[in-house]
SEDRENKE-778133 format. One line per 4 residues: their letters; for each residue x negated, y, z of C-alpha. Coordinates in pm, 1 decimal, always signed. Each point is the difference from the previous one (the first is absolute). Last residue first. Example, Ala and Ser with C-alpha at 12.3 -4.5 7.8 and 13.67 -1.06 7.14 Angstrom:
! SEDRENKE-778133
SA> -1367.0:-106.0:+714.0 | +137.0:-344.0:+66.0 $
//
This chain:
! SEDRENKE-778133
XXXX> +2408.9:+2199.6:-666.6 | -121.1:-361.9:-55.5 | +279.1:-260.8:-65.9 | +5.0:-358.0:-121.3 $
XXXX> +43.8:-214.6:+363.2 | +346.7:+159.3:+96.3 | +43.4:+45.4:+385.3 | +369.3:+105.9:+37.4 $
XXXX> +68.5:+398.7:-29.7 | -59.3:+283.7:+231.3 | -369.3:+13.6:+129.6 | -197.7:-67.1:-324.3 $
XXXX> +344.6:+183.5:-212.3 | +54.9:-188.1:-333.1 | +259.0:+156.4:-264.3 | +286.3:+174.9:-72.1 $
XXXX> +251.8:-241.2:+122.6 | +361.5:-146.3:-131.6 | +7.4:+235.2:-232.3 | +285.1:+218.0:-41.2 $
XXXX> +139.4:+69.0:-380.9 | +122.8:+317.8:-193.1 | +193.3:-106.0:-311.8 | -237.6:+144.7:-280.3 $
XXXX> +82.8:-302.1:-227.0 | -345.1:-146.6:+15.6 | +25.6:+56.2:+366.3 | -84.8:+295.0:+222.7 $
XXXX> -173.2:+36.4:+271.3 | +41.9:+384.2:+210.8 | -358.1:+112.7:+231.6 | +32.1:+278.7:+243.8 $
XXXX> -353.9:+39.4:+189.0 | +45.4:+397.5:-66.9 | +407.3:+59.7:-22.0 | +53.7:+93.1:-374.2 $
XXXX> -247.4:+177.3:-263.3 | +2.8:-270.0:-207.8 | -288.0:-249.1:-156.3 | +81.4:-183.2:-283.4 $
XXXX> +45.7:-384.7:-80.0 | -135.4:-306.0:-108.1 | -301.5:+84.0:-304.6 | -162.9:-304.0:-98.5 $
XXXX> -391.6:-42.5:+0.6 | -87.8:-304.0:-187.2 | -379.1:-28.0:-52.5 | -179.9:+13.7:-284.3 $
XXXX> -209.9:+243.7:+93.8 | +32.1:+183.9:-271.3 | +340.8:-108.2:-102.3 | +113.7:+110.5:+333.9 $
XXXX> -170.2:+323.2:-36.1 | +226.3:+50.8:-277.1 | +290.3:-42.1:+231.4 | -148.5:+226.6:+227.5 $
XXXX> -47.0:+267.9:-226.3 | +333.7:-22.6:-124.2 | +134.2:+49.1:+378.7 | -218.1:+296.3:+1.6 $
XXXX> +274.5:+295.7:+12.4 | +193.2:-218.2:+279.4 | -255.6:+114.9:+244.2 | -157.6:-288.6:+170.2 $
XXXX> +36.0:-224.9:+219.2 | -204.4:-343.5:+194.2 | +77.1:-325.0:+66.7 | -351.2:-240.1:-72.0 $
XXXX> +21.1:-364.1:-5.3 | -162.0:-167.1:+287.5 | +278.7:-259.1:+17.6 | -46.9:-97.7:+356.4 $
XXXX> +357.2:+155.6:+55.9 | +317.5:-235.2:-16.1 | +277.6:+335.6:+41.3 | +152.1:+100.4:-308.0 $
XXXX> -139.0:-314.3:-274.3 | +2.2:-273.6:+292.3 | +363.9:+108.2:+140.3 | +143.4:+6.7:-418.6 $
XXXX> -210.5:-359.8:-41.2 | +142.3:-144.8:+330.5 | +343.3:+58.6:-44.0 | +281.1:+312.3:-129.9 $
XXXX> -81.0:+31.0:-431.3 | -308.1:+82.9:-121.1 | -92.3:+354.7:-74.4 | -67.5:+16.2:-397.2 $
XXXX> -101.6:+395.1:-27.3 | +4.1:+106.2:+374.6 | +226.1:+313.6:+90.9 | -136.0:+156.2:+331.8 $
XXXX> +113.9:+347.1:+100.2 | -265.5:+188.2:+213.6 | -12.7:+210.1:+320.9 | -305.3:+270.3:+19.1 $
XXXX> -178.4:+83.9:+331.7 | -298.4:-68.2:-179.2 | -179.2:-192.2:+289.4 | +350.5:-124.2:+76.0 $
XXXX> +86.8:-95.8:-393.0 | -357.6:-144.9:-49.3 | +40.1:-215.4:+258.7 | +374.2:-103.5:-30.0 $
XXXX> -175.1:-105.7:-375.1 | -196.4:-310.4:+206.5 | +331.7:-69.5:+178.3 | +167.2:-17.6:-299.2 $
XXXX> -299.3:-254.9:-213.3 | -90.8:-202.2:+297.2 | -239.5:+1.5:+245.4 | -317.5:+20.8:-214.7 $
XXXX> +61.2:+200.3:-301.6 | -186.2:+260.5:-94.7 | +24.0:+351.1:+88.0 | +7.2:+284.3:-290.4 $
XXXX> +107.1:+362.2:-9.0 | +17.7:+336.8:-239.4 | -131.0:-239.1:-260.0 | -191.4:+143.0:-311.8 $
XXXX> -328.9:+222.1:+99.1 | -121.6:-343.5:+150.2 | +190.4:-272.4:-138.8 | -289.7:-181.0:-221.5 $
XXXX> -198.1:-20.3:+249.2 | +326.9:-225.8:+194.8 | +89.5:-210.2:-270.2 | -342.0:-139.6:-79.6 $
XXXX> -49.2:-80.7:+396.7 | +300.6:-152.2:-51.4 | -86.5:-284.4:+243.3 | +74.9:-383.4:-95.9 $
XXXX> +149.1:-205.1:+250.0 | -167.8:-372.9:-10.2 | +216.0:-223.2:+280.8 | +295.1:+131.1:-40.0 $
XXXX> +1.0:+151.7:-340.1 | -127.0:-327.8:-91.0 | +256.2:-210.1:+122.5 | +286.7:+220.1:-118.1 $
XXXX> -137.5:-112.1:-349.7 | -61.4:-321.7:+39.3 | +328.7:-52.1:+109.2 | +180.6:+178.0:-254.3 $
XXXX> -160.8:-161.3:-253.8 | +115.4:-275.0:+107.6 | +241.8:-100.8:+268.0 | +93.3:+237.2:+314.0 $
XXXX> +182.3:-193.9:+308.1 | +120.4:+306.1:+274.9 | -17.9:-21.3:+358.9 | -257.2:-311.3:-15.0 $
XXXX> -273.0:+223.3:+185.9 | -233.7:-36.8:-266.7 | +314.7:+98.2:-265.3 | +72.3:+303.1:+235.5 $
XXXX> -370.3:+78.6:-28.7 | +4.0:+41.0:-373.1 | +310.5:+183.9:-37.0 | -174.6:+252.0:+244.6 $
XXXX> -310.7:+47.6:-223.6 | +279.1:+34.2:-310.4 | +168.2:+277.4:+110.8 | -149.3:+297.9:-180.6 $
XXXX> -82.4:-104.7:-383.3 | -272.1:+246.6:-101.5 | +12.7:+391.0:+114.5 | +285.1:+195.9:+154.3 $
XXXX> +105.9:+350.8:-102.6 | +234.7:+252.3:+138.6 | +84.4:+274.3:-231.5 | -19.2:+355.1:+160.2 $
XXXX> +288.6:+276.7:+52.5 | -29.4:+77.3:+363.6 | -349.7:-16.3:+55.6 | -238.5:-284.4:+139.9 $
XXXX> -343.1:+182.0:+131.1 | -35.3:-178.5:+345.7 | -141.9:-364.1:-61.7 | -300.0:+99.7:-138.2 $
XXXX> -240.2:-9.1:-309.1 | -357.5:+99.8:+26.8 | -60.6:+311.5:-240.0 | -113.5:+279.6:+271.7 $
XXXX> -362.6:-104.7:+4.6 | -48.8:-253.6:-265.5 | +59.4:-367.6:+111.7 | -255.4:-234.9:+159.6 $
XXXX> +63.0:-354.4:+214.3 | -51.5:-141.6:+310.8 | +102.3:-355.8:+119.9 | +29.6:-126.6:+362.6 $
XXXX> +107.7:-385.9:+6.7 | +142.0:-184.6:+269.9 | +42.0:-365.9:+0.9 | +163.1:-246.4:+271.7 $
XXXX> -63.0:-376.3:+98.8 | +76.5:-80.6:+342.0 | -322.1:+47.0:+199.3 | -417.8:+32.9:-84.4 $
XXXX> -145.8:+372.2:-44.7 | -91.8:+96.7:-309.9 | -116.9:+384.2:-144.4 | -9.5:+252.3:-267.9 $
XXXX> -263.3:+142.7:-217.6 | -40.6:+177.8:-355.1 | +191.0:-261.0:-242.6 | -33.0:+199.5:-324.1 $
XXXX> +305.9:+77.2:-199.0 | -49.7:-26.0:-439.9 | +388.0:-102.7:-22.3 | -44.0:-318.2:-135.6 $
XXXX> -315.9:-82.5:+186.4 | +192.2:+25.2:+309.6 | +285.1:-179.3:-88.9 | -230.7:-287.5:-104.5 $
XXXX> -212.0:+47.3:+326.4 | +326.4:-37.5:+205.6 | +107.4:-311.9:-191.8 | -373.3:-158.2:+38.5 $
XXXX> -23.6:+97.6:+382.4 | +326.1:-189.6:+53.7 | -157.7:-315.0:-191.8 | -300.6:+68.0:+223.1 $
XXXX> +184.6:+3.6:+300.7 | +134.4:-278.4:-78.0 | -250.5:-272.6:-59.0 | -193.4:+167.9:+293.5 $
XXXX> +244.1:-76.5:+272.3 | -42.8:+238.7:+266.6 | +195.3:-98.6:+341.8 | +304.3:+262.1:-50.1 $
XXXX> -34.4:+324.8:-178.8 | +13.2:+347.0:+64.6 | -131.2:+216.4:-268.2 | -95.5:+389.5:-39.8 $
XXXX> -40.7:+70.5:-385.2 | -175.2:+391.0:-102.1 | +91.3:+123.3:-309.9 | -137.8:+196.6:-234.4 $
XXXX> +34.0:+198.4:-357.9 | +400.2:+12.5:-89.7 | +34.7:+281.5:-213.8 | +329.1:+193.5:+109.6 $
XXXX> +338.9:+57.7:-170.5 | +178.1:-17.5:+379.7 | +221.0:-264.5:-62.4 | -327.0:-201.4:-154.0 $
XXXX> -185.4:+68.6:+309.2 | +251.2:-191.3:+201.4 | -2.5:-287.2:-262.8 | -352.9:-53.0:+25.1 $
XXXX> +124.8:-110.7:+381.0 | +206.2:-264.6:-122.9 | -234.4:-120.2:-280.4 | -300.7:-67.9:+309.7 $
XXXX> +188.6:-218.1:+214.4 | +178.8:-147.0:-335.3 | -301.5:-117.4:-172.7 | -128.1:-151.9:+320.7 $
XXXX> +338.6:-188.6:+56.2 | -11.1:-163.1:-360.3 | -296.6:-145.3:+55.7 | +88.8:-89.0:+352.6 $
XXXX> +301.7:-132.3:-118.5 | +298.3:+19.9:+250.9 | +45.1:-260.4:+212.1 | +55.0:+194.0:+335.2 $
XXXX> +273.8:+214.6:-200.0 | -107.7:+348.6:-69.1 | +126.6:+351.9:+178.2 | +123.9:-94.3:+312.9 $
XXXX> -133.6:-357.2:+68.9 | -334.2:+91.7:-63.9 | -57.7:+356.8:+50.2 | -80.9:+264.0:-233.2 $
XXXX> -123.5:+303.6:+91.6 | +29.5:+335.4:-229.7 | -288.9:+256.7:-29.6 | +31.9:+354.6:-211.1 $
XXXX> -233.5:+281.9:-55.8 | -20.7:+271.3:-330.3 | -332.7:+206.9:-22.9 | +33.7:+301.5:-189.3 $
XXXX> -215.5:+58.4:-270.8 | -217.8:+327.8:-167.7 | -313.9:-184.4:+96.4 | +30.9:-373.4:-29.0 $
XXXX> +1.2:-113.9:+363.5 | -351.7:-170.4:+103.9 | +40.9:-331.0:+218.6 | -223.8:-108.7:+282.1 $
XXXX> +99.0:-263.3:+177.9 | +34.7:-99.8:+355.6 | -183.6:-225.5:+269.3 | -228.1:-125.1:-262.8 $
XXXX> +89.2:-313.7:-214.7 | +206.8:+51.2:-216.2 | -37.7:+350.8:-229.7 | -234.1:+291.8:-61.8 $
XXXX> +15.6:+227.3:-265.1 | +297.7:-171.1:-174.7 | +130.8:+64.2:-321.4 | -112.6:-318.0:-196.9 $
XXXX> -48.0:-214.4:+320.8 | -147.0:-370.0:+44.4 | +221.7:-244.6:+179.6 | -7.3:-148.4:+327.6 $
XXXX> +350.8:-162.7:+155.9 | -69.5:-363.0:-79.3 | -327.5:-91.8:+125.4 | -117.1:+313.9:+202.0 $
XXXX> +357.6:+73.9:+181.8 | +31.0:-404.4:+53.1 | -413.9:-12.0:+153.9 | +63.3:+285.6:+240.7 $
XXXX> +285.8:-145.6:+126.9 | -173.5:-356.8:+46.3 | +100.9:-291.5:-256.0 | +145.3:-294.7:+100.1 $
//
């Protein structure tokens, strides 16, 4: 069994690109681009609470690292470093090198370096610190939506939730479906893309984590704008309609813009090809209040608006 020291050389030391001085000190040294702004996020996940005890390690490392690249994708940042704090059970080399693998992959992807962290032994739990560069003042926000703007959601929102109700038998998905939900479960893919190429275009952007209306309450209370949701193709009452509104762990990026650009965005789309699919408008109503409509334009209820650590049922699948 390897020694602490001997895991964080083996499988968690990497050479740099960007890095002035990186693991194995007792911090790094990084130097900002001049004329940048650094953007900081971290999210924890816990076994249990956010992945299923037999979740892939591969796939597990990607995701540790994709969910947090996310974060700086809302914002229309760079992503440069991260730092990775791990707990983790009696080491067991076969798998913390497949989990090192996934994280490296994502890593490489994406052009981070892994600057430092830390392990400690106990129930298994990651936490990863990433930083990121935007231009000063250009960093997108939850708090510029204005009455008047398209609201916008990337890729196919829902599908990471489909996924784990078919793991937790509450739902039975066949193929291609399957796969499908399956890998945006297990292998989210950040917009970093989406987000540069937003600055100077979206008024505000979150992505989405807890689920796609309670993600947008966000942006409506920072804004202190109210909305009125009308989703192209919104399944009918069940699982899929719950999944698509309030799932989360899709990663997708929600963000507005004025309605004067909603041509730009749909080129964009063909850019990037990436659907991006325009669901509603913001309104100048009660700040935080959000209307659901239906295909028809009936207004609906939901049965929830997504996950809440301290309010709703443990829910292995979900990182805030």
């Amino acid at each position: 069994m390897p020694s602490e020291f001997e895991l964080i050389a083996r499988y968690f030391t990497r050479g740099t690109s960007h890095t002035k001085l990186g693991v194995g000190d007792d911090g790094a040294l990084i130097a900002p681009t001049p004329g940048q702004e650094l953007v900081i996020s971290t999210d924890l996940l816990v076994e249990g609470t956010h992945f299923l005890a037999d979740t892939d390690p591969e796939a597990l490392g990607w995701k540790t690292l994709a969910v947090n690249v996310s974060d700086l994708a809302a914002m229309g940042a760079q992503p440069r470093w991260a730092l990775l704090a791990a707990v983790l059970p009696a080491p067991t080399p076969d798998w913390i090198g497949t989990f090192a693998r996934g994280f490296f992959e994502c890593a490489n992807r994406y052009n981070i370096d892994l600057i430092g962290g830390d392990t400690t032994r106990g129930p298994r739990a990651f936490c990863v610190t990433i930083l990121g560069e935007a231009p000063a003042g250009e960093a997108l926000r939850r708090d510029g939506a204005q009455a008047g703007d398209s609201i916008w959601v990337s890729g196919w929102p829902g599908r990471a939730a489909l996924g784990l109700a078919h793991l937790q038998g509450r739902t039975v998905l066949v193929e291609p479906q399957l796969g499908e939900c399956l890998a945006a479960l297990h292998r989210p893919q950040p917009r970093v893309a989406l987000g540069l190429a937003l600055r100077g275009v979206a008024t505000a952007a979150i992505d989405v984590s807890d689920g796609l209306l309670a993600d947008l309450g966000h942006i409506l209370e920072q804004s202190a704008r109210a909305a009125r949701l009308q989703i192209p193709g919104l399944p009918a009452a069940g699982i899929e309609r719950d999944c698509l509104l309030a799932g989360g762990d899709d990663y997708e990026l929600l963000f507005t813009a004025p309605a004067s650009r909603d041509s730009d965005i749909a080129a964009l789309a063909g850019e990037l090809r990436l659907p991006l699919t325009r669901i509603g408008h913001i309104t100048a109503g009660p700040p935080g209040e959000l209307v659901v409509c239906d295909d028809d334009g009936t207004v609906i209820t939901p049965a929830r608006r997504g996950y809440d650590h301290f309010m709703s049922p443990l829910e292995a699948g979900t990182v805030s």
